[in-house]
ChimeraX commands (.cxc) that place a marker at each C-alpha (Angstrom):
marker #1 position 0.01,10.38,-12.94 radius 0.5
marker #1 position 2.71,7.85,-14.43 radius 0.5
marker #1 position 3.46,4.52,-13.73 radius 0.5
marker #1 position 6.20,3.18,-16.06 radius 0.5
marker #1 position 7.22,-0.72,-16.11 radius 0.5
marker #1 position 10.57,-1.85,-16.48 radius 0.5
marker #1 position 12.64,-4.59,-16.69 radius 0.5
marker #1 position 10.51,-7.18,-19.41 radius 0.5
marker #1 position 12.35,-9.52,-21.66 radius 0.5
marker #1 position 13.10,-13.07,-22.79 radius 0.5
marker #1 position 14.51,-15.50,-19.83 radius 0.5
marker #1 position 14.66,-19.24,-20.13 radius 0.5
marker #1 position 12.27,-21.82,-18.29 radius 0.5
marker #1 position 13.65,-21.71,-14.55 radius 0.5
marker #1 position 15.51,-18.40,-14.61 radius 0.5
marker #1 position 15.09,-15.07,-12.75 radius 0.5
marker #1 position 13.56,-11.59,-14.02 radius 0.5
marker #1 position 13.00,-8.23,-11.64 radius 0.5
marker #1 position 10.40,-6.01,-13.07 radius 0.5
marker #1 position 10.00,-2.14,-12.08 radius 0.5
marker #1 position 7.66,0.14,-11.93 radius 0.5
marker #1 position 8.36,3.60,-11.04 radius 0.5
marker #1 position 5.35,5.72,-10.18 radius 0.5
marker #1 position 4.82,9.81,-10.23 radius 0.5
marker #1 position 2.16,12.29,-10.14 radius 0.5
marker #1 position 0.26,10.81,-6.79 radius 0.5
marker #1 position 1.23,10.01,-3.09 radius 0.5
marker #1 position 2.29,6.80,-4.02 radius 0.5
marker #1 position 2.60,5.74,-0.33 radius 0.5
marker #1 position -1.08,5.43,0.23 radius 0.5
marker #1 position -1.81,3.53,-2.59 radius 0.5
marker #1 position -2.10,-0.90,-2.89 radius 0.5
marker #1 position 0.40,-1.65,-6.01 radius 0.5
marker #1 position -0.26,-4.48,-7.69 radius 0.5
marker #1 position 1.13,-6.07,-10.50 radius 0.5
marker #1 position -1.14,-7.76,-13.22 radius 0.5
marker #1 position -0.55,-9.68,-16.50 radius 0.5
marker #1 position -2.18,-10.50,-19.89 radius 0.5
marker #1 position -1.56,-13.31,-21.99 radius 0.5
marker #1 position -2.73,-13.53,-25.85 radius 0.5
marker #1 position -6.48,-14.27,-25.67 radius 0.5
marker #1 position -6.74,-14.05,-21.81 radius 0.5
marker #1 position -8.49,-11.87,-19.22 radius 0.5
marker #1 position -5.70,-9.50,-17.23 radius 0.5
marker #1 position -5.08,-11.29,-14.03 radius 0.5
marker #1 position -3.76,-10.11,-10.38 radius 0.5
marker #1 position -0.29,-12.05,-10.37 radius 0.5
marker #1 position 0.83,-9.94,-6.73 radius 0.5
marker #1 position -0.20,-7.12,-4.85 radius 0.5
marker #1 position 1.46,-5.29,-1.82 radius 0.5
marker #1 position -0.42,-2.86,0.83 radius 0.5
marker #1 position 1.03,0.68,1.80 radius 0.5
marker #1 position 3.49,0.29,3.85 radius 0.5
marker #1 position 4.25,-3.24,2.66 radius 0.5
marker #1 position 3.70,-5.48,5.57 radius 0.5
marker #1 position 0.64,-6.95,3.53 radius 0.5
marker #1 position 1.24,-9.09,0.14 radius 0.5
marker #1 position -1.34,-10.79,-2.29 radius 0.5
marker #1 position -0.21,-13.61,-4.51 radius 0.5
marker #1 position -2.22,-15.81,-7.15 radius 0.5
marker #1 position -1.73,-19.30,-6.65 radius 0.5
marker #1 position 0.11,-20.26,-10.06 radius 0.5
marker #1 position 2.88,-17.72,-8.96 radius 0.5
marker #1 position 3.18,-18.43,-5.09 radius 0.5
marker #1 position 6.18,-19.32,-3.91 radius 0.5
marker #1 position 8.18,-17.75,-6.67 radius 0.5
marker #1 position 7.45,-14.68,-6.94 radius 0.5
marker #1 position 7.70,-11.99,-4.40 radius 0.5
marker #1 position 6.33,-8.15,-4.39 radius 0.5
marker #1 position 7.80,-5.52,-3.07 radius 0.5
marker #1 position 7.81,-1.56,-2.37 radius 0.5
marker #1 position 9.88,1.02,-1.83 radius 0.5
marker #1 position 7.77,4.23,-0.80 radius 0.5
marker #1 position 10.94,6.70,-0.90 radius 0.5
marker #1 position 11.77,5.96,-4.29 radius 0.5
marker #1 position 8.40,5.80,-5.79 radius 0.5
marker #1 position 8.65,2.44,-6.68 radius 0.5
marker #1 position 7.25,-1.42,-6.61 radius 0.5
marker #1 position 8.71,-4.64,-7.57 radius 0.5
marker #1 position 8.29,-8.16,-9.08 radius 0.5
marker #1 position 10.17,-10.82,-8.65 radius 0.5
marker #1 position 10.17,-13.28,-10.81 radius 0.5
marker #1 position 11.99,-17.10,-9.97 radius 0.5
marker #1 position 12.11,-20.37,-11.52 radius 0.5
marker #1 position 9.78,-18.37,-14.35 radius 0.5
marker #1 position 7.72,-20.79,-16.76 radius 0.5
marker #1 position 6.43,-20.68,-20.46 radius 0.5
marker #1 position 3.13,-20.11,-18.85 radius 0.5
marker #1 position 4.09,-16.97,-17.43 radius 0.5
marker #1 position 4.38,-15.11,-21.04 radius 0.5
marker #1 position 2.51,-12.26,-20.61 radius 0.5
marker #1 position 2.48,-8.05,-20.67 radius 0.5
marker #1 position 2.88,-7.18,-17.03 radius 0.5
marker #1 position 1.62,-4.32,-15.70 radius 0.5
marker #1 position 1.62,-2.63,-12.67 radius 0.5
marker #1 position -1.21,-0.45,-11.26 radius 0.5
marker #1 position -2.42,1.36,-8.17 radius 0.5
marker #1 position -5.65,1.42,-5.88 radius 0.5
marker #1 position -6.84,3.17,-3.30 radius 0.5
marker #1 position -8.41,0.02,-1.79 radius 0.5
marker #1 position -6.73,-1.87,0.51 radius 0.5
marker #1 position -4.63,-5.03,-1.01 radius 0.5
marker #1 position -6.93,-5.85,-3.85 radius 0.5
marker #1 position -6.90,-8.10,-6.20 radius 0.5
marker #1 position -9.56,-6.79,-8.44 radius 0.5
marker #1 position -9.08,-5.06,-12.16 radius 0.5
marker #1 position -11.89,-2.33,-11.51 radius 0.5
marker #1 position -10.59,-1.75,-8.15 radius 0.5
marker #1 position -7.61,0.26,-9.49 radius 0.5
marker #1 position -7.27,3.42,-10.26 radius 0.5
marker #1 position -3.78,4.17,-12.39 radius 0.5
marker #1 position -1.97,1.46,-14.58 radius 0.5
marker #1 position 1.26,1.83,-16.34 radius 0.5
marker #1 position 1.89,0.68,-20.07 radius 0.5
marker #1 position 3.20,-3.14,-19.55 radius 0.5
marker #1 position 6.55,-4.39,-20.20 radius 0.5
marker #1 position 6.43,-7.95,-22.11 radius 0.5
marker #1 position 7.71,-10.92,-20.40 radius 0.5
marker #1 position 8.41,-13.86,-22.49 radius 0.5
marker #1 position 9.43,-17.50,-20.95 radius 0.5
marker #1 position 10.64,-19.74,-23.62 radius 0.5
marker #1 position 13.64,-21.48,-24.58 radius 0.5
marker link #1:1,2 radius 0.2
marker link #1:2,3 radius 0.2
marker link #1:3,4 radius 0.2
marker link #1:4,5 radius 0.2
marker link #1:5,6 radius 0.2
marker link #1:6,7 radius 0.2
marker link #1:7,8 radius 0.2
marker link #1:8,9 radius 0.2
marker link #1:9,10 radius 0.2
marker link #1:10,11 radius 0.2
marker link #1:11,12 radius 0.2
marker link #1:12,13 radius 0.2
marker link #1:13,14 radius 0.2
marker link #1:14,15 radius 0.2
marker link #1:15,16 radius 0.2
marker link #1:16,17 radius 0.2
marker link #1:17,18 radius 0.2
marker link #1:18,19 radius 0.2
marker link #1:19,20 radius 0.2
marker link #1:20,21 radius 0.2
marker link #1:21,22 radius 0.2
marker link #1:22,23 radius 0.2
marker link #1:23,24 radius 0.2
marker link #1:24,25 radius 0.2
marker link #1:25,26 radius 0.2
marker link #1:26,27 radius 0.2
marker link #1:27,28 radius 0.2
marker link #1:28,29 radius 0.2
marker link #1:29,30 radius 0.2
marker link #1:30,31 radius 0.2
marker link #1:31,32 radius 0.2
marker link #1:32,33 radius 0.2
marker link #1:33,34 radius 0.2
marker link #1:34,35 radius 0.2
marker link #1:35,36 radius 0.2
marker link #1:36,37 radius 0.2
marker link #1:37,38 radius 0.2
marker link #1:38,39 radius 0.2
marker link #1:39,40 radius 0.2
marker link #1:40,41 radius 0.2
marker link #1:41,42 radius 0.2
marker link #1:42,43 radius 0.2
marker link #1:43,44 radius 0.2
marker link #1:44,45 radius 0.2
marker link #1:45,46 radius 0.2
marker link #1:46,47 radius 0.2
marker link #1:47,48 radius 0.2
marker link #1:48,49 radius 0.2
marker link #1:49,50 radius 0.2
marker link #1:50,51 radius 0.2
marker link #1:51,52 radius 0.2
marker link #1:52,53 radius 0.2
marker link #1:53,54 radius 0.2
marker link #1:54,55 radius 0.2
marker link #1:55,56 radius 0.2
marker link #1:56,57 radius 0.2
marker link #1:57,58 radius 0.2
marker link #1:58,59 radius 0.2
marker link #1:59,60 radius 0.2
marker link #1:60,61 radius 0.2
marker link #1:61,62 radius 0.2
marker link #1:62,63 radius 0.2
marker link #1:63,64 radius 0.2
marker link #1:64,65 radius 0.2
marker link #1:65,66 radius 0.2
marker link #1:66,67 radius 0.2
marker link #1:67,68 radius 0.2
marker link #1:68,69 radius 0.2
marker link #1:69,70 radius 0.2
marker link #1:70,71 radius 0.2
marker link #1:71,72 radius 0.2
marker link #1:72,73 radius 0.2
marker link #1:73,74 radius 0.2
marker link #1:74,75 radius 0.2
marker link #1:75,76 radius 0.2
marker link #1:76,77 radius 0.2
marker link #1:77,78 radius 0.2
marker link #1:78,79 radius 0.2
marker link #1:79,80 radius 0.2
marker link #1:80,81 radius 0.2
marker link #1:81,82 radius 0.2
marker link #1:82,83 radius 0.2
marker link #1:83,84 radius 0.2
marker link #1:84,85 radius 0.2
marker link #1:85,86 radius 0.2
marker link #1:86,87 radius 0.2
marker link #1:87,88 radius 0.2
marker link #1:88,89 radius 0.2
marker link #1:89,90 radius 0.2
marker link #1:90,91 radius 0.2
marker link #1:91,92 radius 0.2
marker link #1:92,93 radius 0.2
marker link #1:93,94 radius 0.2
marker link #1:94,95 radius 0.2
marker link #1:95,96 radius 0.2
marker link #1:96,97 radius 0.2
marker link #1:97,98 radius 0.2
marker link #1:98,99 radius 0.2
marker link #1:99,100 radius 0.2
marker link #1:100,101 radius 0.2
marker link #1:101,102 radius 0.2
marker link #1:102,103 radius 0.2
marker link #1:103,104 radius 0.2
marker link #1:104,105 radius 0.2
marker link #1:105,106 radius 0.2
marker link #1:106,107 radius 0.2
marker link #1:107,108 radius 0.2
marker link #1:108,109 radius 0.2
marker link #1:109,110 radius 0.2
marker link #1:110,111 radius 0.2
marker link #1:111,112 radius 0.2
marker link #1:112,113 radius 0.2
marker link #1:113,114 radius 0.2
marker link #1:114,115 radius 0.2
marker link #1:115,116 radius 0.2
marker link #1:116,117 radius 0.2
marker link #1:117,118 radius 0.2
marker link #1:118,119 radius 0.2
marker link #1:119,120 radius 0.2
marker link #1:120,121 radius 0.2
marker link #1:121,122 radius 0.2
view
């Protein structure tokens, strides 16, 4: 099982960033995907998370409205994107996978890739 992140970097307060996460070794298509970050000295938090076939979407309340999650199940892959980002967003994002339905709990998942750092400064 791999799930790789792609896509961090530095953006400016307001600008746009698309992370990637491209998953292998599992049936990725029955799995919730979520995406989850980690600021210095702070708990990892559920930002978004999408169900199976994508017609169900989780989002925290300090990123709704800008961000938006999304799947493709023939390419093995799930998305974040990330508008009008914020210094408060700074974080390692990761993305992960459970076999619950569209949860937004840490110990509910079952794979997680190896973060890609976002940084929002300018």
């Amino acid at each position: 099982v791999q799930l790789v992140e792609s896509g961090g970097g530095l953006v400016q307060p307001g600008e746009s960033l698309r992370l990637s996460c491209a998953a292998s070794g599992f049936t990725f298509s029955v799995y919730t995907m979520g995406w989850f970050r980690q600021a210095p000295g702070k708990e990892r938090e559920c930002v978004a998370a999408i169900s199976r076939t994508g017609t169900g979407t989780f989002y925290a309340d300090t990123v709704k409205g800008r961000f938006t999650v999304s799947r493709d199940n023939a390419k093995y892959a799930v998305y974040l994107q990330m508008n009008s980002a914020k210094p408060e967003d700074t974080a390692v994002y990761y993305c992960a996978a459970s076999s619950k339905f569209l949860t937004r709990y840490l110990s509910d998942y079952d794979y997680w890739g190896q973060g890609t750092q976002v940084t929002v400064s300018s």
